[in-house]
Backbone as a printed PyTorch tensor [residue, N CA C, xyz], in Angstrom:
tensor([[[  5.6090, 101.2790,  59.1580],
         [  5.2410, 102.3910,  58.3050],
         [  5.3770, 101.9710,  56.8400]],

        [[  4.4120, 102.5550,  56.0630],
         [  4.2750, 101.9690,  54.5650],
         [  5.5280, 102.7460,  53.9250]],

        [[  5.9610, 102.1650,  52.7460],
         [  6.8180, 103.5910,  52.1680],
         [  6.2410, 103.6870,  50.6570]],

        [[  6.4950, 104.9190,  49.9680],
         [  6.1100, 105.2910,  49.1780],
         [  6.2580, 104.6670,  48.0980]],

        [[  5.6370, 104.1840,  47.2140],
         [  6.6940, 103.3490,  45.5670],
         [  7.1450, 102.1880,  46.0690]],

        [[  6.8120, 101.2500,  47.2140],
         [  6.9870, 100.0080,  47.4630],
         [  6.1190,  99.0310,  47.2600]],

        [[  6.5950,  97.7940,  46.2150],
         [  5.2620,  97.4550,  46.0660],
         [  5.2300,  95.9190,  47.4750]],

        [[  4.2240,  95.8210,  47.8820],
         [  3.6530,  94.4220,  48.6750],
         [  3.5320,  93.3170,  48.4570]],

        [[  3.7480,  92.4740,  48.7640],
         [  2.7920,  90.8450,  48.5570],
         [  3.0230,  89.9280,  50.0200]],

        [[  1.8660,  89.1570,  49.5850],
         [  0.9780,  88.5160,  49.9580],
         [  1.5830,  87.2280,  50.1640]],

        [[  2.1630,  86.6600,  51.5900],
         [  2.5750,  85.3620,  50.9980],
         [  1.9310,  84.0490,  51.0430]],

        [[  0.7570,  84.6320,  51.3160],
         [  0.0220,  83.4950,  51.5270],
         [ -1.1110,  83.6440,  50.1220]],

        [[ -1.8510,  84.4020,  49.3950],
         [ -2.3340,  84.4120,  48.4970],
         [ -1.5350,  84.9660,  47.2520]],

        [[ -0.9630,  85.6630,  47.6170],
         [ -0.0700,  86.4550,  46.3980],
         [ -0.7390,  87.5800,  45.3840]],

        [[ -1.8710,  88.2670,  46.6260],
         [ -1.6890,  89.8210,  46.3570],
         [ -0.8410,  90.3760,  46.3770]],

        [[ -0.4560,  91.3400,  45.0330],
         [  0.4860,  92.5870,  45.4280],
         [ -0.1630,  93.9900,  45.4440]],

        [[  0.2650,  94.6380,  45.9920],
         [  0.0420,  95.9690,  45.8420],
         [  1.0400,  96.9840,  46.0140]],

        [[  0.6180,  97.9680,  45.3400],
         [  1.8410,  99.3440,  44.9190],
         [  1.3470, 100.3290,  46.3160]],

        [[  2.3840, 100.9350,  47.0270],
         [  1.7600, 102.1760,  47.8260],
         [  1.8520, 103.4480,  47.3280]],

        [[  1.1500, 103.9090,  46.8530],
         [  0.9040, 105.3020,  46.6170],
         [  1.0610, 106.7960,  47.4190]],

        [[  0.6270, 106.5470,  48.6680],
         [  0.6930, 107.1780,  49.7720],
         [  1.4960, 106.5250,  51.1510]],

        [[  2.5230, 107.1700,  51.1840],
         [  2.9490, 106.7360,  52.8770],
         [  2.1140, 106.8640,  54.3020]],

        [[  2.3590, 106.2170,  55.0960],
         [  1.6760, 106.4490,  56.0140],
         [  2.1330, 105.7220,  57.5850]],

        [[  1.3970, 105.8960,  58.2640],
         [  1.5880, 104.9550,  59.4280],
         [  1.4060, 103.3740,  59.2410]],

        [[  1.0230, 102.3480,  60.0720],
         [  1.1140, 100.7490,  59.6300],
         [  1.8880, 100.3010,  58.5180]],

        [[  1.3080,  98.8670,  58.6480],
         [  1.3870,  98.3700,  57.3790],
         [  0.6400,  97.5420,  56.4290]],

        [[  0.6370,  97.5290,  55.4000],
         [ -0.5150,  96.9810,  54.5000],
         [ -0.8980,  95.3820,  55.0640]],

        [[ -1.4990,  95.1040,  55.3560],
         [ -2.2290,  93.3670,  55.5070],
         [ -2.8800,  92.5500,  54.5770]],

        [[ -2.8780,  91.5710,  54.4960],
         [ -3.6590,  90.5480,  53.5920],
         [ -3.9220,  89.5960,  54.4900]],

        [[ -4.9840,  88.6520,  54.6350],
         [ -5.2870,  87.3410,  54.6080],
         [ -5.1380,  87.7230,  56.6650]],

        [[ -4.9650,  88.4750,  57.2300],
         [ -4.6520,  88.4940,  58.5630],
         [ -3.0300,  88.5690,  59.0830]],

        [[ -2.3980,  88.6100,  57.6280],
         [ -0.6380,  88.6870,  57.7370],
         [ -0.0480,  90.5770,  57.4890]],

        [[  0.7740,  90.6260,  58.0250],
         [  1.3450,  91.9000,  57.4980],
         [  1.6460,  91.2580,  55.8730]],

        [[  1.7360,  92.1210,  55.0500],
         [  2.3520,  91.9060,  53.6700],
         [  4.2480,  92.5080,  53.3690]],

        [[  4.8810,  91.6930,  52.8540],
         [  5.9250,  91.8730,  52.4540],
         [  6.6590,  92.7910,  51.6160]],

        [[  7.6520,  93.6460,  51.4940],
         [  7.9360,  94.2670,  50.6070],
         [  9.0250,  93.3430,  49.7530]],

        [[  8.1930,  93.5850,  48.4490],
         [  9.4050,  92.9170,  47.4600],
         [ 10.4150,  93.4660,  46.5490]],

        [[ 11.2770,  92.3680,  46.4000],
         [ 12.4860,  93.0850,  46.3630],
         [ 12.7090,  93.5100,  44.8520]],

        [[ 13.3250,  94.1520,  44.1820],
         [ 13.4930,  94.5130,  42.7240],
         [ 13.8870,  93.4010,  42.1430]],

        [[ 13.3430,  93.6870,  40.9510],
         [ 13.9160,  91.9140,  40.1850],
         [ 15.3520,  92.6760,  39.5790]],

        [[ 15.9140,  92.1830,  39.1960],
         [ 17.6780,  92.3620,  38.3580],
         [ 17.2100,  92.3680,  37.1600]],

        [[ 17.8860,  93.7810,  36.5990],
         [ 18.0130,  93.3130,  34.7420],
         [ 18.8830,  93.0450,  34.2130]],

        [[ 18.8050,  92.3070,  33.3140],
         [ 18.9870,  91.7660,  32.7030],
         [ 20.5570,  92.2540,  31.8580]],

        [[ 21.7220,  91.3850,  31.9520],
         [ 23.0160,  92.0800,  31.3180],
         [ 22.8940,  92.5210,  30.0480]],

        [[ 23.1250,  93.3480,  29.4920],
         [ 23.0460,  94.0090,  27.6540],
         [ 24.2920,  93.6520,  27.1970]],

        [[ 25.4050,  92.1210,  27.8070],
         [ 26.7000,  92.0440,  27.0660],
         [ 26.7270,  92.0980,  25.7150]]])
């Protein structure tokens, strides 16, 4: 199942995409399911 505000990629071309709408499945590329990626870290303000 997709989730909402998750974005995708591609690990074989390195499409991403944002989901907008939830739903059943999951997003595909290239003949692969696509990955959800993970948040990048910000950055410390010491």
């Amino acid at each position: 199942m997709s989730q909402l505000g998750k974005r995708y990629r591609c690990e074989v071309c390195g499409t991403e995409a944002l989901c907008t709408r939830a739903g059943e499945g999951m997003p595909s590329c290239c003949d692969r399911p696509m990955v959800i990626q993970e948040p990048k870290p910000l950055p410390s303000s010491d």
